[in-house]
MOPAC internal coordinates of N, CA, C and O (Angstrom, degrees):
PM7 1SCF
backbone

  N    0.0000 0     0.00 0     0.00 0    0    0    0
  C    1.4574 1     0.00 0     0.00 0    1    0    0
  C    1.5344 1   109.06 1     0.00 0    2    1    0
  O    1.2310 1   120.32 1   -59.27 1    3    2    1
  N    1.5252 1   116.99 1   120.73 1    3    2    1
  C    1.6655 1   125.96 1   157.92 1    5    3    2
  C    0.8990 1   109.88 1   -34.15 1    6    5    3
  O    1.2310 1   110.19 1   -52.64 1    7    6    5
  N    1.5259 1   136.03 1   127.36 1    7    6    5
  C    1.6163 1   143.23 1   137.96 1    9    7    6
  C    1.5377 1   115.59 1   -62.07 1   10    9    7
  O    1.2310 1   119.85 1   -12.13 1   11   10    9
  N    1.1326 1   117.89 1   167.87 1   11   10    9
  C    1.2898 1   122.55 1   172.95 1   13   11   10
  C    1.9623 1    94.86 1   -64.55 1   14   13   11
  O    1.2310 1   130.97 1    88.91 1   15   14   13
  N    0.6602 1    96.45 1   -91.09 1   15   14   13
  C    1.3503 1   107.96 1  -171.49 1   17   15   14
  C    1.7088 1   104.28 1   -31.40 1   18   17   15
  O    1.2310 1   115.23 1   130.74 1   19   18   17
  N    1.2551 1   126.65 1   -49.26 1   19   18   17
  C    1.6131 1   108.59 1   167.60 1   21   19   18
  C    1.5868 1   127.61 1   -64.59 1   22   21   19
  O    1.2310 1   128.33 1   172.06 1   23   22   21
  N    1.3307 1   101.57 1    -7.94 1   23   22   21
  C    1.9099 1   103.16 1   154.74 1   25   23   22
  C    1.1971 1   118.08 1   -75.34 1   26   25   23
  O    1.2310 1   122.06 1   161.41 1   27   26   25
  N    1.1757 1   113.66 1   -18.59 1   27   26   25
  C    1.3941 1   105.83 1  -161.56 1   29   27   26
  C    1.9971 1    90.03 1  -110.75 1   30   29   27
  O    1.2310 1   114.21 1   127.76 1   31   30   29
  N    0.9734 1   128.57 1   -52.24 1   31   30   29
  C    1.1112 1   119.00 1   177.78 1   33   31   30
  C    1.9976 1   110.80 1   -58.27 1   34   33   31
  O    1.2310 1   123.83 1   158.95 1   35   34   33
  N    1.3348 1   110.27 1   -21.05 1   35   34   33
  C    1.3959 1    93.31 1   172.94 1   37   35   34
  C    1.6802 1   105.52 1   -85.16 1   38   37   35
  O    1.2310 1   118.66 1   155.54 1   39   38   37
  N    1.2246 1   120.16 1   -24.46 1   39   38   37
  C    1.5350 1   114.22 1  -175.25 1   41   39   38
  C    1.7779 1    96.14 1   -73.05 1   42   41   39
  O    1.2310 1   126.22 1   159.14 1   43   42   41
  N    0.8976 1   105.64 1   -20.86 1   43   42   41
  C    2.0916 1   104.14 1  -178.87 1   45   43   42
  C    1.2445 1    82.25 1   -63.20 1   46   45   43
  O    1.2310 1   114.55 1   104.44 1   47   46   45
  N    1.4817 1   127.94 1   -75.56 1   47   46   45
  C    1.6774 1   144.47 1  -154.10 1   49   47   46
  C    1.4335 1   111.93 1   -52.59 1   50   49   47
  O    1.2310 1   122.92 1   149.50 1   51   50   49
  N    1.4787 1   112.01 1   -30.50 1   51   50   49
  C    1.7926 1   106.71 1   169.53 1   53   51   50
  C    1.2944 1   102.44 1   -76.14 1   54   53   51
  O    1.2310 1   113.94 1   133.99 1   55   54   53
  N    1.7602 1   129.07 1   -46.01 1   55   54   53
  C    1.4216 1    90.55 1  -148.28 1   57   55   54
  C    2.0699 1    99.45 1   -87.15 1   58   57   55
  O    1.2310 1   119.34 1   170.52 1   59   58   57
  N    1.3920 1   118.87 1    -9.48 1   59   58   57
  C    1.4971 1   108.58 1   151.84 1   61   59   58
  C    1.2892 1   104.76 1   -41.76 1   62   61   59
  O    1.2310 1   124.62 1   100.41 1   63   62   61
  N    1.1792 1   108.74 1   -79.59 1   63   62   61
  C    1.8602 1    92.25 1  -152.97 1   65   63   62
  C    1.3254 1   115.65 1   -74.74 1   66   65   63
  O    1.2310 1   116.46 1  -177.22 1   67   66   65
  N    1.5110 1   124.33 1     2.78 1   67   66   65
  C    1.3147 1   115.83 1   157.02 1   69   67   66
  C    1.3513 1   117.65 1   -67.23 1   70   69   67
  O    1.2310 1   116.84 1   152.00 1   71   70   69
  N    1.7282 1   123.62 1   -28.00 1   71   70   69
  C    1.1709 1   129.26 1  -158.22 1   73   71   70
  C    1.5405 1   102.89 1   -84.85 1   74   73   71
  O    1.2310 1   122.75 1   175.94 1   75   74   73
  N    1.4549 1   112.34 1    -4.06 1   75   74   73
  C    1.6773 1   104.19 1   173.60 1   77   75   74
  C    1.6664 1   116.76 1    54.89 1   78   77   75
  O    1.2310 1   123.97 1  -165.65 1   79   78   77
  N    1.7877 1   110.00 1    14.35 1   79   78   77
  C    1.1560 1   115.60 1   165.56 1   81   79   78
  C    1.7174 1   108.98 1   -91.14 1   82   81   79
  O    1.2310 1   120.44 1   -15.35 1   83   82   81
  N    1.8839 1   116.76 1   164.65 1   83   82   81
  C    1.0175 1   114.59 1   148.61 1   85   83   82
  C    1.6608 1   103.22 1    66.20 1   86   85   83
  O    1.2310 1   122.52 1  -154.29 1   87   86   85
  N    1.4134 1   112.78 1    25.71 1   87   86   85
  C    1.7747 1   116.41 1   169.44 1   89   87   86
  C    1.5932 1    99.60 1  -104.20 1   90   89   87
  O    1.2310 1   134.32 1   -43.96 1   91   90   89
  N    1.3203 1    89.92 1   136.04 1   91   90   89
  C    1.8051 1   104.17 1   169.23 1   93   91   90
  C    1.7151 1   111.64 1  -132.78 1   94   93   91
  O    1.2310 1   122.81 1   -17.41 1   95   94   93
  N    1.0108 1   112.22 1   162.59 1   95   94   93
  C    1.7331 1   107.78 1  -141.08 1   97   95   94
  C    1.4753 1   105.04 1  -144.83 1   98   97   95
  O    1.2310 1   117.58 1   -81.94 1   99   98   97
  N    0.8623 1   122.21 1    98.06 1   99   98   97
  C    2.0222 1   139.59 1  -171.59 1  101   99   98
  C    2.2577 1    93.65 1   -30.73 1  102  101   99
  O    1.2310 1   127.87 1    11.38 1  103  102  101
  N    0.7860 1   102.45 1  -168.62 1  103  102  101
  C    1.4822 1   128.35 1  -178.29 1  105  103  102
  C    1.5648 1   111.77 1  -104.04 1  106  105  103
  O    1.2310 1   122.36 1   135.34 1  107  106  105
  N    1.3378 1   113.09 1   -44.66 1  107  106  105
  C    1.0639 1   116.72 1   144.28 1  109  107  106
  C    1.5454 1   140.03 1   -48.38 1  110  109  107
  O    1.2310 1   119.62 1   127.33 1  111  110  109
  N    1.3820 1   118.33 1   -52.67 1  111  110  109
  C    1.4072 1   120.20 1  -174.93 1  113  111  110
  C    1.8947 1    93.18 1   -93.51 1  114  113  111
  O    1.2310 1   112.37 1  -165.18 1  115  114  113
  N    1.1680 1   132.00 1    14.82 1  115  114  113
  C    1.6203 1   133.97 1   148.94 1  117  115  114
  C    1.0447 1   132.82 1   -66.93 1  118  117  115
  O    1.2310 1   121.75 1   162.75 1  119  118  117
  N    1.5574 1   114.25 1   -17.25 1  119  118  117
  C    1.4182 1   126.51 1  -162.86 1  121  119  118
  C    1.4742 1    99.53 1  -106.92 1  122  121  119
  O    1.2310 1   125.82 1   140.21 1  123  122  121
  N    1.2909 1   106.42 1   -39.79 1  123  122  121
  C    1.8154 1   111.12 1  -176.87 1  125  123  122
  C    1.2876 1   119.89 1   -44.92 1  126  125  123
  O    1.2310 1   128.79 1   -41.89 1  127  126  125
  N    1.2436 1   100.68 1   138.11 1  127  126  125
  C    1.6143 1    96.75 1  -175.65 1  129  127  126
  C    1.6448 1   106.51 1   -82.76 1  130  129  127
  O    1.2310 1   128.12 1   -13.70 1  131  130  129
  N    1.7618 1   101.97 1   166.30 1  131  130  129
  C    1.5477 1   102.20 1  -158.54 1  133  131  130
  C    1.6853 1   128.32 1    51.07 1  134  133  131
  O    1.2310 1   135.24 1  -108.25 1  135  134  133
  N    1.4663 1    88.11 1    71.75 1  135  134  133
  C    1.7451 1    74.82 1  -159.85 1  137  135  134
  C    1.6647 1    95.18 1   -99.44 1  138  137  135
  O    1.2310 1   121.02 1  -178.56 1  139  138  137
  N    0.9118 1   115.66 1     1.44 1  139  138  137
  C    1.8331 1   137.98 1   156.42 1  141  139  138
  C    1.9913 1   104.05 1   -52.44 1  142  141  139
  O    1.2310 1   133.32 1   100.81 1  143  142  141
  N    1.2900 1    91.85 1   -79.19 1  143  142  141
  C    1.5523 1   121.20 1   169.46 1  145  143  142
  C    1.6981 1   101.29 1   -18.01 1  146  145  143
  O    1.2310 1   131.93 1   103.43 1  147  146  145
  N    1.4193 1    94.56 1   -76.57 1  147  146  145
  C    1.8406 1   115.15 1  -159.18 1  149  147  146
  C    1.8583 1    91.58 1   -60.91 1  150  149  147
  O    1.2310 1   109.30 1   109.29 1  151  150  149
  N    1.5107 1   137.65 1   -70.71 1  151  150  149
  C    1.3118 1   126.77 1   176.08 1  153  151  150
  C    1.3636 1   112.67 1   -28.75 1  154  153  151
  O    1.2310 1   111.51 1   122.36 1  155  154  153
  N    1.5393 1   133.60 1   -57.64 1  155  154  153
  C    0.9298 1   125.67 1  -165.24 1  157  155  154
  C    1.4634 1   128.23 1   -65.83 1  158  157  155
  O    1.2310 1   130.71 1   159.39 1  159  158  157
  N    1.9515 1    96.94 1   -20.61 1  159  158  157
  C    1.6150 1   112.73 1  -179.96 1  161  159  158
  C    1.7406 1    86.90 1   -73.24 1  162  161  159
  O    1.2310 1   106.32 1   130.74 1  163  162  161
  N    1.0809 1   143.02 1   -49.26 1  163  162  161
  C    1.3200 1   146.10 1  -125.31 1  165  163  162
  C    1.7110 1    77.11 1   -93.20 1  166  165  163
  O    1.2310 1   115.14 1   135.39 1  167  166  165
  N    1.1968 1   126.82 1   -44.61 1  167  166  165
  C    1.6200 1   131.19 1  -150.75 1  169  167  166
  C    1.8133 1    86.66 1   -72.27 1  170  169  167
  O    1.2310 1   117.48 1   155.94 1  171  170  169
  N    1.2919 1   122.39 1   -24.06 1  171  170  169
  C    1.3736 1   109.54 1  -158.07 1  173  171  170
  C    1.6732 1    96.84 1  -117.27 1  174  173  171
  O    1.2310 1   124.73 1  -159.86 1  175  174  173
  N    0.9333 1   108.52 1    20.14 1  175  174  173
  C    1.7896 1   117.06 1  -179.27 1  177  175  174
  C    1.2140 1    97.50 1   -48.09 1  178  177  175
  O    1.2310 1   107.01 1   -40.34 1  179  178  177
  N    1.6588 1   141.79 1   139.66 1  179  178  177
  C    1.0800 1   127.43 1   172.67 1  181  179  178
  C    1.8247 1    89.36 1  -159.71 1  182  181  179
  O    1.2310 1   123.92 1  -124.57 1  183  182  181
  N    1.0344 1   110.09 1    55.43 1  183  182  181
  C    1.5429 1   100.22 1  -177.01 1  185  183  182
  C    1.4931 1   119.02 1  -144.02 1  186  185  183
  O    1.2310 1   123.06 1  -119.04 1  187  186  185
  N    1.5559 1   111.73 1    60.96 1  187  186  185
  C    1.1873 1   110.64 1  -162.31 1  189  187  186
  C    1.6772 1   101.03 1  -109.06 1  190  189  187
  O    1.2310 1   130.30 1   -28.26 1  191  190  189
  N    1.5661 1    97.73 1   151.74 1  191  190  189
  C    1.4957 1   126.16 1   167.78 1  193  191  190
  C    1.0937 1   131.23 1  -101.61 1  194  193  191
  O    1.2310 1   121.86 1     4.80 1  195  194  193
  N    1.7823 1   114.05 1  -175.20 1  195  194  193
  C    1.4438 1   109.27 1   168.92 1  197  195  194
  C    1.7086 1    96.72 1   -71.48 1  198  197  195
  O    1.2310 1   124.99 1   141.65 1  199  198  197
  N    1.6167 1   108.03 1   -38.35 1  199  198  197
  C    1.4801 1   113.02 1  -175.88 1  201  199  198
  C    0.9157 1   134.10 1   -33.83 1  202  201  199
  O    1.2310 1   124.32 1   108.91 1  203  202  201
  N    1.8054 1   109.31 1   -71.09 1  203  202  201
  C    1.2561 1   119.67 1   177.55 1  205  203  202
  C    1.9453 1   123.59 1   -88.87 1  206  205  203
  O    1.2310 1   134.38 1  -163.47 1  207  206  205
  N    1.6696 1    89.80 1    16.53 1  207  206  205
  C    1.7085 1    87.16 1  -179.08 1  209  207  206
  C    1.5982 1   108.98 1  -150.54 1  210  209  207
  O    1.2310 1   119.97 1  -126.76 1  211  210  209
  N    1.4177 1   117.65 1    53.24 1  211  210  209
  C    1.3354 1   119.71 1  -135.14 1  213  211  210
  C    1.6457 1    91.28 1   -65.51 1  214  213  211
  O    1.2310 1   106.50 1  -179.93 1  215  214  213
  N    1.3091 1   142.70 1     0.07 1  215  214  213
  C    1.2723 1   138.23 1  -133.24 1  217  215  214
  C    1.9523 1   103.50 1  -124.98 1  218  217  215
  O    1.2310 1   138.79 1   145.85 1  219  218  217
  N    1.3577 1    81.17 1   -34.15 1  219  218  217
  C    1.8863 1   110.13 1  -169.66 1  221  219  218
  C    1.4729 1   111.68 1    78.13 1  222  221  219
  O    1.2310 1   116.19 1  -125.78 1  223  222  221
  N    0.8709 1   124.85 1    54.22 1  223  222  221
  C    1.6864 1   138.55 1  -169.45 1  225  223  222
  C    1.5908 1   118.95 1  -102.29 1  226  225  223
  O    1.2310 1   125.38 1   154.26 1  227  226  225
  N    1.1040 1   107.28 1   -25.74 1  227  226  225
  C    1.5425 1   126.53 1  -148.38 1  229  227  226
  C    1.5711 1   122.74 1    32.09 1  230  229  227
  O    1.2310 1   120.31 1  -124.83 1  231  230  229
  N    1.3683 1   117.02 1    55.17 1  231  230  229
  C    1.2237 1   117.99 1  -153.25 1  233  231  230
  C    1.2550 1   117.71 1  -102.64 1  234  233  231
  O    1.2310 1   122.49 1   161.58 1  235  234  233
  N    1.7619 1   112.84 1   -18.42 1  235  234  233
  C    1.0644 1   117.54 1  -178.32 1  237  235  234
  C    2.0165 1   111.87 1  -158.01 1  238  237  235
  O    1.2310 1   126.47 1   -39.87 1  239  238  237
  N    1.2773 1   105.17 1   140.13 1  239  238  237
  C    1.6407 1    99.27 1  -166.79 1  241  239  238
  C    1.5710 1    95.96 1  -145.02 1  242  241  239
  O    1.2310 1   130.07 1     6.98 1  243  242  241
  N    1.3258 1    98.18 1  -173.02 1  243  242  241
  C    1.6768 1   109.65 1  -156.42 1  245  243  242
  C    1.7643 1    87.98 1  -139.03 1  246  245  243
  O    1.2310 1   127.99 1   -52.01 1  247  246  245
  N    1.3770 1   102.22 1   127.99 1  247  246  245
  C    1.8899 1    98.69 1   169.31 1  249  247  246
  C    1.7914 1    94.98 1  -140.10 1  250  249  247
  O    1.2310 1   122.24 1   -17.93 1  251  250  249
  N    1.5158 1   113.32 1   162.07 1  251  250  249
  C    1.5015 1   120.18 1   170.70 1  253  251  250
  C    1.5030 1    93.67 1  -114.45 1  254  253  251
  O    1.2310 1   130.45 1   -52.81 1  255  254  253
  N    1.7791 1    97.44 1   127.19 1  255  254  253
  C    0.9109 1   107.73 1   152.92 1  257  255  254
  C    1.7436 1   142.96 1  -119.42 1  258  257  255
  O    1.2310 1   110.48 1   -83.83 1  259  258  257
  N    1.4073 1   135.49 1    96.17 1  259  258  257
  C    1.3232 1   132.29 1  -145.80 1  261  259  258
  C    1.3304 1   119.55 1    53.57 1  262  261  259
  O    1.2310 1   112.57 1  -136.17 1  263  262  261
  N    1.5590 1   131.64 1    43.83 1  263  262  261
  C    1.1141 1   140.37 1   166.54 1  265  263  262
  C    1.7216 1   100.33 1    95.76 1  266  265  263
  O    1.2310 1   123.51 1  -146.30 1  267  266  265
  N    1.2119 1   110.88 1    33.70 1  267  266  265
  C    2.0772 1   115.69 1   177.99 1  269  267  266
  C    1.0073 1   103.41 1  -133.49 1  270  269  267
  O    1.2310 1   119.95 1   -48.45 1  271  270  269
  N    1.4846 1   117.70 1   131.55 1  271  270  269
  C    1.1104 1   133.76 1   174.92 1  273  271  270
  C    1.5350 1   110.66 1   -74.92 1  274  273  271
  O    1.2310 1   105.65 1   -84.64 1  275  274  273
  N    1.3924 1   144.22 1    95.36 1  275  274  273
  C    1.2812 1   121.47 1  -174.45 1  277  275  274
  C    1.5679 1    94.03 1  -123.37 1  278  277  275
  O    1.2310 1   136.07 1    -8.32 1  279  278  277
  N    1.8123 1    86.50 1   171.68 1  279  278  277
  C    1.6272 1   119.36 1  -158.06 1  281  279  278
  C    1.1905 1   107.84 1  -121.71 1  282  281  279
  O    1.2310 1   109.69 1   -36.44 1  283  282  281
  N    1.1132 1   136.94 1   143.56 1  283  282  281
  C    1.4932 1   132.40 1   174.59 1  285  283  282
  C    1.6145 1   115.28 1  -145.82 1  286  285  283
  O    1.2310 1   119.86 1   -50.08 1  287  286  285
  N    0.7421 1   117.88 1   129.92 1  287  286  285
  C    1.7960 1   119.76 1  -152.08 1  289  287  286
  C    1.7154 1    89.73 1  -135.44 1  290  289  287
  O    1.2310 1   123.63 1   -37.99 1  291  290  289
  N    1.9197 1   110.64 1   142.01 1  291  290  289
  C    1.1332 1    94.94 1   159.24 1  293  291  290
  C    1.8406 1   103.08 1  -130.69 1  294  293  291
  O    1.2310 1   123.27 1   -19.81 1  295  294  293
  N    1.3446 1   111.34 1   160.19 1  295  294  293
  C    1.6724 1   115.77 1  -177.95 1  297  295  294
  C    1.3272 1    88.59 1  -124.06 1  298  297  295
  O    1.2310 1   138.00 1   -10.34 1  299  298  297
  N    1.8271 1    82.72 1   169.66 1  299  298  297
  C    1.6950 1   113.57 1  -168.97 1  301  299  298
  C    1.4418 1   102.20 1  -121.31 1  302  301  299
  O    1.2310 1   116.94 1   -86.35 1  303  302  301
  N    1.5579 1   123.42 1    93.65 1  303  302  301
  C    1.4998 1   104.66 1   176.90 1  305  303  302
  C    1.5511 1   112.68 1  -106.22 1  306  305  303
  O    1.2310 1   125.49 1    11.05 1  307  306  305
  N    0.9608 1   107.07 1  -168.95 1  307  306  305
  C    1.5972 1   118.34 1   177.78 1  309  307  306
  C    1.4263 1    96.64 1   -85.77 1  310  309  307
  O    1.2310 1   133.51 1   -16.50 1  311  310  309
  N    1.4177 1    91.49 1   163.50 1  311  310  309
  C    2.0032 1   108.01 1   165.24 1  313  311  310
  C    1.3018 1   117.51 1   -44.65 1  314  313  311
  O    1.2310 1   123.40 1   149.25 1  315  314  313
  N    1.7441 1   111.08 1   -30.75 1  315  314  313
  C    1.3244 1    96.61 1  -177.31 1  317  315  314
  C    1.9059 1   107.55 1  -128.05 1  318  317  315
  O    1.2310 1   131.36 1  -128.78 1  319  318  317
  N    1.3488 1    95.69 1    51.22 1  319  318  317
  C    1.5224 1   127.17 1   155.12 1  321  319  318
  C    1.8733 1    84.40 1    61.91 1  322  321  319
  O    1.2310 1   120.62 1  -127.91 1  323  322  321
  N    1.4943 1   116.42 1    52.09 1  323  322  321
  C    1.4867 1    99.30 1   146.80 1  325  323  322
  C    0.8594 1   115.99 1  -113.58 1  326  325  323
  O    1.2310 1   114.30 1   -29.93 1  327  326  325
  N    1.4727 1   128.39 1   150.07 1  327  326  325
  C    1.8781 1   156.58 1  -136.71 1  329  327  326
  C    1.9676 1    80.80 1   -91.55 1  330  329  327
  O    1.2310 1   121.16 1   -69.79 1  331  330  329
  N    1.1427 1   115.38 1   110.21 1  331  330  329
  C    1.4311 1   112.30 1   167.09 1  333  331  330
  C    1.2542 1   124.24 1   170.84 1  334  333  331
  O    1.2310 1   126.84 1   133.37 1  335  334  333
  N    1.7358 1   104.45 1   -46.63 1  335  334  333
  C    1.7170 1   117.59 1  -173.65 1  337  335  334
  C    1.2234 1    96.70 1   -36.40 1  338  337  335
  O    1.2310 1   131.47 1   -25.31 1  339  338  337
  N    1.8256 1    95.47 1   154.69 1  339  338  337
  C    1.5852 1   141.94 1  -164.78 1  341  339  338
  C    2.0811 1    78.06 1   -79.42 1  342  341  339
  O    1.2310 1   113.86 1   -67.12 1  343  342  341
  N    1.4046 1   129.23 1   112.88 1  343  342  341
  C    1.4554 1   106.69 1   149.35 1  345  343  342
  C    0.9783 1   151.65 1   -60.16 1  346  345  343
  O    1.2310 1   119.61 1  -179.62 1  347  346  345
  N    1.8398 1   118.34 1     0.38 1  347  346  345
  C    1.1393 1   105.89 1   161.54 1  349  347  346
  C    2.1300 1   107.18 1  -111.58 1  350  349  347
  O    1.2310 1   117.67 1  -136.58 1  351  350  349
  N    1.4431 1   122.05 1    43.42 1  351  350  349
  C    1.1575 1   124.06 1  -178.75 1  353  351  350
  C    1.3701 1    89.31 1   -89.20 1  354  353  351
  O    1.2310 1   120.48 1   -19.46 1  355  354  353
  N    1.0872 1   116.69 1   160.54 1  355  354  353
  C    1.6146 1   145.90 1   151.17 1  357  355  354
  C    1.4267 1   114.24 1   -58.16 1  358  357  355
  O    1.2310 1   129.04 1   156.45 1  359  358  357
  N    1.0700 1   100.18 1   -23.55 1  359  358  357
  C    1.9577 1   103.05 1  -167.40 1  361  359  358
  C    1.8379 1    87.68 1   -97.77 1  362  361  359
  O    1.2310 1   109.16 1   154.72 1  363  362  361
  N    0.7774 1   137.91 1   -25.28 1  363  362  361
  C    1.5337 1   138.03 1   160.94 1  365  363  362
  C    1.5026 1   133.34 1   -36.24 1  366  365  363
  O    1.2310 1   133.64 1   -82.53 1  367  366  365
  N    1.2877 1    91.24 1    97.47 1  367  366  365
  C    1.7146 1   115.71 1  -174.36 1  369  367  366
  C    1.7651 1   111.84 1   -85.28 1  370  369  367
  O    1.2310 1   126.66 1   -89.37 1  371  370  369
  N    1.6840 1   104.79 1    90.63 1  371  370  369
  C    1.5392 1    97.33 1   177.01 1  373  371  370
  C    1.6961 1   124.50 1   -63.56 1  374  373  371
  O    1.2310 1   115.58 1   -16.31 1  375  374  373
  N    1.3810 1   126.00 1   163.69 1  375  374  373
  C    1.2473 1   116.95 1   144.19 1  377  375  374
  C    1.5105 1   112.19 1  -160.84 1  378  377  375
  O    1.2310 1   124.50 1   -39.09 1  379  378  377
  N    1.5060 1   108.97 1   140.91 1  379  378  377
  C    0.9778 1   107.79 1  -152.34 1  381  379  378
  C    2.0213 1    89.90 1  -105.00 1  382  381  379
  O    1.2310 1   114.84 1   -57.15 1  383  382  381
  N    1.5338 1   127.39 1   122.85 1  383  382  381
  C    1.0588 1   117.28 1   150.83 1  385  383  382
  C    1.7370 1   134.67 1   -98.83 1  386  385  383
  O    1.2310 1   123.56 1   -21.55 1  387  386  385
  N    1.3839 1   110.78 1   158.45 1  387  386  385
  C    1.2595 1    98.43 1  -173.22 1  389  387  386
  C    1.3421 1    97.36 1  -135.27 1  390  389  387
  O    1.2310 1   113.01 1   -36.74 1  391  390  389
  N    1.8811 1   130.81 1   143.26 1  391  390  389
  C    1.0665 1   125.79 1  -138.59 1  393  391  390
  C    1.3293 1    88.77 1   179.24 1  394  393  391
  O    1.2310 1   122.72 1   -43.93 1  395  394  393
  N    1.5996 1   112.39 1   136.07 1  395  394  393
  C    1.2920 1   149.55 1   166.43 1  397  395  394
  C    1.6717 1    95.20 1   -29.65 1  398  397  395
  O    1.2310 1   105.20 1   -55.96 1  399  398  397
  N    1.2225 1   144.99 1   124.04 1  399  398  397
  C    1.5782 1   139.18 1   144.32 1  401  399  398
  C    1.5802 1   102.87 1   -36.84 1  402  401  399
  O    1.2310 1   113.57 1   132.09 1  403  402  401
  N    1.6068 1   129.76 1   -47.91 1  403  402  401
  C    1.6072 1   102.98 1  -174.03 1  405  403  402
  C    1.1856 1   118.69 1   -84.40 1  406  405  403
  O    1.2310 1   124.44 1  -163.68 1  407  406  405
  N    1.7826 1   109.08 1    16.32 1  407  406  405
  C    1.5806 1   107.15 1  -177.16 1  409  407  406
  C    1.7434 1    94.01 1  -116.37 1  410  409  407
  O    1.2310 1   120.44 1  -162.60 1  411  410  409
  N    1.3491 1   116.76 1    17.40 1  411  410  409
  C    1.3035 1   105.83 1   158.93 1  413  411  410
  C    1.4492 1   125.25 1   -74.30 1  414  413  411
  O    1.2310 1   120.10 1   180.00 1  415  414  413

């Protein structure tokens, strides 16, 4: 079951990763071709479950790209990039990575 607060922290989490700001991209998913292509599939992710989102966050999803399983996860750090911030604070530094499934 959605909390108040996980509606609202997943509506924060779409329009980040709609905004195609603040993505960083494994070594793996660098090499893939269309790597234009694959962000933009990731930018339009819209396919969430109880499965893949047991929390309602939209925080993290699964897309194939040209035969790759990829992962894309986003965190909440502080100003000075520690793993923790409140997601819906103001002082909350998103980033969204996207990464090979065998480099999870």
């Amino acid at each position: 079951m959605q909390t108040e607060n996980a509606v609202e922290i997943a509506r924060v989490n779409d329009e980040f990763r709609r905004s195609g700001q603040g993505i960083v991209v494994t070594r793996g998913v660098q090499i893939l071709e269309d790597l234009v292509g694959l962000i933009d599939e990731v930018r339009r992710f819209n396919e969430f479950t109880e499965d893949n989102d047991p929390y309602g966050e939209h925080d993290f999803g699964t897309v194939y790209w040209l035969g790759e399983k990829v992962f894309w996860k986003i965190d909440c750090y502080d100003k000075t990039l520690k793993h923790g911030e409140d997601p819906l604070s103001s002082k909350c530094r998103r980033v969204l990575t996207v990464m090979l499934a065998s480099e999870y």
